[in-house]
N, C-alpha and C positions, 0 to 999 in steps of 0.2 A: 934653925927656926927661921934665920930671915931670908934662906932660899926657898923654904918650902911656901913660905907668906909672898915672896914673888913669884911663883909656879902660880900658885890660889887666883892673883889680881890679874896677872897674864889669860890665865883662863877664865874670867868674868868678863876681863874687856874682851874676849872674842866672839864671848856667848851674846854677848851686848852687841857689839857690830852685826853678828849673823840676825838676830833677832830683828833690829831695827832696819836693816838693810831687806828684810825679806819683803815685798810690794805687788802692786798691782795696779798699771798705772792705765787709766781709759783716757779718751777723748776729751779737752778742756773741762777739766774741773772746778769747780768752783762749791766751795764752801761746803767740801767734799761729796759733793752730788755733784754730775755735770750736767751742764742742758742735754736736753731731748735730744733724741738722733730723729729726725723726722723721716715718715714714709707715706707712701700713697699704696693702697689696698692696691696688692698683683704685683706691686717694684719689688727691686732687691736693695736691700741696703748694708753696710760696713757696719762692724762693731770694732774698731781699731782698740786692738789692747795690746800691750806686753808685762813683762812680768820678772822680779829680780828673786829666784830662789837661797837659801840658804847656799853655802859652799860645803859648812861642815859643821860637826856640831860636837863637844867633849863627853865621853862616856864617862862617868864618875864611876861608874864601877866597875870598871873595868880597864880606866884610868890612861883611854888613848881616844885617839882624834878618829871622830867619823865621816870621811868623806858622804857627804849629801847628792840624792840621785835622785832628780824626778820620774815616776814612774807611773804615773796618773794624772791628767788633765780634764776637768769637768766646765761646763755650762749649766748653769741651773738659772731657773725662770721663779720669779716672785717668791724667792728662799734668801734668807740671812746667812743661811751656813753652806747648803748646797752638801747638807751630810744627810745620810744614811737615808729616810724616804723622799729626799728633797725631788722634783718634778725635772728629771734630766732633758736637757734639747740636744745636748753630748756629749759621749762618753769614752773614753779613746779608748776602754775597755769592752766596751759594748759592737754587736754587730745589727743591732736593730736598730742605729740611729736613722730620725727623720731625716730623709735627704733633700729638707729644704735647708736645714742647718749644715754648714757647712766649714769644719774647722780648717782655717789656713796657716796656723801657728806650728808651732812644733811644739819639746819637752826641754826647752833649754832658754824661750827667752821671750818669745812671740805665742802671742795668744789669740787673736785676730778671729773674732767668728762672723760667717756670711750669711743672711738672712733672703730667700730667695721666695715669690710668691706672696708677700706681707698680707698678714689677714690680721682678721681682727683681735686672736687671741696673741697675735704677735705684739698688744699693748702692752706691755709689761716691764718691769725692772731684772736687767740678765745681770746675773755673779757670776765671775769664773774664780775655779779652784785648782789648785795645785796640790796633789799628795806625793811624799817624796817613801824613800823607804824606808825610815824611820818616822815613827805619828808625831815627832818633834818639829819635824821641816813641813809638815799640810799646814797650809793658809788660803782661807778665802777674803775677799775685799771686801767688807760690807757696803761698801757705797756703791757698785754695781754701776751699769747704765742705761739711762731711763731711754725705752722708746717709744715713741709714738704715730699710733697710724691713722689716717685721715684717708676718707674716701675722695676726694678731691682740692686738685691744690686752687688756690686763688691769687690773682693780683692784684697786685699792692700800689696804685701811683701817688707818685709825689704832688699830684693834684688830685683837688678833690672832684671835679666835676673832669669830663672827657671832651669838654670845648675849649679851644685852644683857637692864636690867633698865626696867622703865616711869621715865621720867624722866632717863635719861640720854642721851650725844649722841655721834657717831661723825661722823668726816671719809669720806667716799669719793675717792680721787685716781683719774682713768683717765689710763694708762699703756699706752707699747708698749715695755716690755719691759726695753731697756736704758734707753729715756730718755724723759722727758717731753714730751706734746703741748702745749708752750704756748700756739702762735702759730696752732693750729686752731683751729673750735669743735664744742664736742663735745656730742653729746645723749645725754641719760640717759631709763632705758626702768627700769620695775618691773611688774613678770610682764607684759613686753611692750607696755605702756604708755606713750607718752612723758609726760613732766614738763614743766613748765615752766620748771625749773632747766637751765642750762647749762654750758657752763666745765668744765675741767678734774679741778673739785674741786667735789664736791657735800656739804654742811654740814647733817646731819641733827641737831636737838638737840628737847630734851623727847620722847624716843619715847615711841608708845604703839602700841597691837596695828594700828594702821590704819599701821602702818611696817612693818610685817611680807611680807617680798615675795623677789621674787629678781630683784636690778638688774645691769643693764646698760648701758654705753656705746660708743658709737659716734660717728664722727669725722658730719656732717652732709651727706645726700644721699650715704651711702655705707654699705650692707648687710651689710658687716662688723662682727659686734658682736662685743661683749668676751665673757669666761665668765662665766658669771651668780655672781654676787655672792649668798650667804642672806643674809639678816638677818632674825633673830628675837629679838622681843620676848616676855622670860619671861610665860606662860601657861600654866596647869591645861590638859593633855590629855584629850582626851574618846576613848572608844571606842564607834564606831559597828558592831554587827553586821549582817550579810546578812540576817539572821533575826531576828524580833522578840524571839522567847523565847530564853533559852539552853536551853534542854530540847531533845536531841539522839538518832536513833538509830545503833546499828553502821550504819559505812560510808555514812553521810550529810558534806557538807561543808559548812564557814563559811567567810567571809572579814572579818574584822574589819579596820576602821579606826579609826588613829589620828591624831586631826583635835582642828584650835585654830582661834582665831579668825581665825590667820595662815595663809599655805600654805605647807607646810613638806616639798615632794617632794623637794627637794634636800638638806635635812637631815639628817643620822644617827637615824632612831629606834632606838631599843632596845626590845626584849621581853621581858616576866619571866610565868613560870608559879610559884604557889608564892613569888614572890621570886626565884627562879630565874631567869637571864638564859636567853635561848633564843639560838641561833645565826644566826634569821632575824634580818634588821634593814629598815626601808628604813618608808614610812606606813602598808602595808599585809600583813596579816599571815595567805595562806591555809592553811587546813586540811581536807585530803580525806580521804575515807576511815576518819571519827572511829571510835576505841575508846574505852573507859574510861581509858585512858593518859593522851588529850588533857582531861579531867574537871581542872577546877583555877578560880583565880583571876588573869584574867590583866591584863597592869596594861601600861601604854608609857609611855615618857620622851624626852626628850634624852638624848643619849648625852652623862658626863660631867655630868648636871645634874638631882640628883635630885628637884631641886624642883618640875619639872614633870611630876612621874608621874601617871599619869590614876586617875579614882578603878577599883577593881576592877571587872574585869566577870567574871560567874560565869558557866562551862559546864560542864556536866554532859551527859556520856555513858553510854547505859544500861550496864548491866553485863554483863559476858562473863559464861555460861554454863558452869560448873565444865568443866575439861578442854578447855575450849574449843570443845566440839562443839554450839551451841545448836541451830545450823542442824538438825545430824542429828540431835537429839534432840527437835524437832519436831516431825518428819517422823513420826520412831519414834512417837510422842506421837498423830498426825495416821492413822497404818496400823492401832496399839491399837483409837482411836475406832472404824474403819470396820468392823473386825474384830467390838467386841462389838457393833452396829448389826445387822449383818447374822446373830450368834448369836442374836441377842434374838430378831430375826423366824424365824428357823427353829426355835427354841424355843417360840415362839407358834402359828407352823403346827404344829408336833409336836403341841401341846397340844388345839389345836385338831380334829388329826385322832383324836387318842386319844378324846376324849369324843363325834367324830360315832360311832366302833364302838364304845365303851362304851352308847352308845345305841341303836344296832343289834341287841346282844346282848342288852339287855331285853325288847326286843320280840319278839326268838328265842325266850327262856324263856316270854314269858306265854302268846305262840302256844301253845307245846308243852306249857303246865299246861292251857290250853284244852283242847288236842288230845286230854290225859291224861284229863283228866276227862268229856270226849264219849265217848272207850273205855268207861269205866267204866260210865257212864251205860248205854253198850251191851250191856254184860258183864250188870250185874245183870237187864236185862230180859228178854235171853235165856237168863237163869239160872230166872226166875222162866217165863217161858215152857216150858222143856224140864219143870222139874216138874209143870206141868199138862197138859202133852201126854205125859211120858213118859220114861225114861229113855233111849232108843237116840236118840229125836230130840232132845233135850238136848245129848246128846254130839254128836253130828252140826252143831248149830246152835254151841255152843261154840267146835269146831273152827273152824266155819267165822267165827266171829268172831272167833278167836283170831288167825285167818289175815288176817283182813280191815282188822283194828285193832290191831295190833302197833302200840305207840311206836316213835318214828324219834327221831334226834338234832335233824334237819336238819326245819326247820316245813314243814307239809304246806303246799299250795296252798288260797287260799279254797274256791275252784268241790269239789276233794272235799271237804272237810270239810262245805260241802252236800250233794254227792251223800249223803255217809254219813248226813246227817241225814236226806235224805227215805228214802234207805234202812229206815234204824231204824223209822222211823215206819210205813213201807211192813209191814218185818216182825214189828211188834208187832199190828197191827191182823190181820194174815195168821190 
């Protein structure tokens, strides 16, 4: 009796060791769930598992030892048991596994499954199961491992704002969202550039303006990057104009920038006219259409940080025209000119045609003193003639001279006032 009663407790405590020793052991567990395996939608990610199966297990009836032989390996997705219609990802018995799932374990110790293309429905809690060949050695681990997938990662800095001064140091952590990428590796990119830093967490110390960027992270051999990260490093603002001079006319336009040694598109800039803050904000600052309005001193900064306000830059816009009509006053200005142009010249023809018949009428009058004094000449001869011939032929030659050489107003023609001369001559010699 008290050999048969130690065979009995020999074969309980072995049933006991096999039983408690059977496992399923994932990725830091904690309070038998482990955290999240993080993933970004399109990466691949690791389910590190392994696994301690039975060795053997006692037939009671049959009253010998059974060596234990796994001969079935499962993954099931949002199943407690991962038994009979449980939702397979795979099946080491199966030839229709998805080949994004990819088992790298074996039947003996390693369970390890690969997750390739992460999509949404890859949000879920995965169980692996072991079946042996007897239904005594199958075990699933109910605690499984939760994963989670996020469409884009984000960074995490150990400051809160992305303004920094020359000399001091900032952590970057890349994150997806609710949890940390540990067990990836992750590349870092600044204004698109990669690094040669890796790892989850990127350790920026001593900055200086050549830190100055906008970073980014991403998990490696996958397109999905994080939002871009500013960091800048305090620096004097500079403003660059469209135009060399600020000397401006109405309705001409500028487009001012506000540039450091950093690049700072992602930045909040601010704008002040006057001191004045202006409503625009962002590096660049257009202006169409300029009046005398836009005329001021204008200045940019960080928003929040006055210490990098850039020095003044002066514009000047010519000045409105009272009343606002310069256009039409002008114009009016431009009709005046053409107006007195065109009086002047007709003023000058006037002038000019007055002195050619001021001139004309000279020559009218000397003709007709001429004229006068050729009469005369004629009068007294036949004056002096009539008295030597006679009184009846006096009167008679009188007459007829009276008749002959009457003054006109209007100047005789050359050719008579010949005739009248040979005349004269003719009747004085007579």
């Amino acid at each position: 009796m008290a050999v048969w009663d130690k065979k009995i407790l020999w074969a309980v405590m072995l049933v006991l060791t096999g039983a408690l020793g059977q496992r399923v052991n994932y990725p830091d567990p904690v309070l038998n769930y482990p955290d999240p395996v993080c993933g970004v939608k399109g990466s691949t990610v690791l389910l590190p598992c392994s696994f301690t199966p039975l060795k053997s297990l006692y037939d009671n009836r049959r009253k010998v030892w059974i060596k234990i032989k796994i001969i079935r390996v499962i993954w099931c997705q949002n199943h407690s048991t991962c038994f009979r219609s449980s939702p397979y990802v795979y099946d080491s018995e199966s030839n229709n596994n998805n080949p994004r799932y990819r088992y790298l374990g074996d039947k003996k110790g390693k369970c390890t499954l690969q997750i390739s293309d992460l999509q949404k429905e890859d949000d879920a809690t995965f169980r692996f199961r072991m079946e042996a060949n007897n239904v005594r050695g199958h075990f699933t681990d109910q605690s499984g491992v939760r994963v989670s997938v996020v469409d884009q990662m984000k960074i995490r800095s150990s400051r809160d704002d992305g303004e920094f001064k020359r000399g001091e140091a900032v952590t970057l952590n890349c994150s997806a969202a609710i949890c940390t990428i540990h067990q990836l590796e992750v590349t870092w990119f600044r204004d698109g550039h990669a690094l040669s830093e890796s790892g989850p967490a990127l350790h920026l110390s001593n900055l200086t303006a050549k830190d100055c960027g906008n970073y980014t992270c991403g998990l490696k051999n996958n397109r999905t990057l994080s939002v871009p990260y500013s960091l800048h490093v305090e620096d004097q603002m500079k403003i660059r104009s469209s135009r060399d001079d600020g000397e401006f006319k109405r309705g001409e336009a500028v487009t001012l920038n506000c540039t450091t040694s950093c690049t700072i598109h992602q930045l909040e800039v601010t704008w002040f006219r006057d001191g004045h803050a202006l409503s625009e904000t962002g590096p660049a600052l257009h202006l169409s259409n300029l009046t005398a309005k836009n005329s001021g001193n204008y200045t940019c900064g960080l928003k929040k940080n006055n210490r990098t306000l850039s020095v003044p830059y002066s514009l000047h816009v010519e000045a409105d025209e009272e009343g606002g009509g310069g256009g039409l006053l002008q114009i009016v200005r431009l009709v005046v000119g053409v107006l007195l142009v065109l009086f002047a010249v007709i003023l000058v023809v006037c002038i000019s045609k007055r002195k050619r018949a001021a001139g004309l009428d000279q020559t009218a009058v000397g003709r007709d003193g001429e004229q006068e004094h050729s009469d005369n000449i004629y009068s007294n001869d036949f004056l002096q003639l009539a008295e030597q011939q006679g009184p009846s032929s006096a009167v008679e030659e009188v007459s007829y001279a009276s008749v002959q050489f009457t003054p006109k107003k209007q100047a005789r023609p050359v050719e008579e006032v010949e005739d009248s001369i040979i005349y004269s001559s003719v009747a004085r010699t007579g």
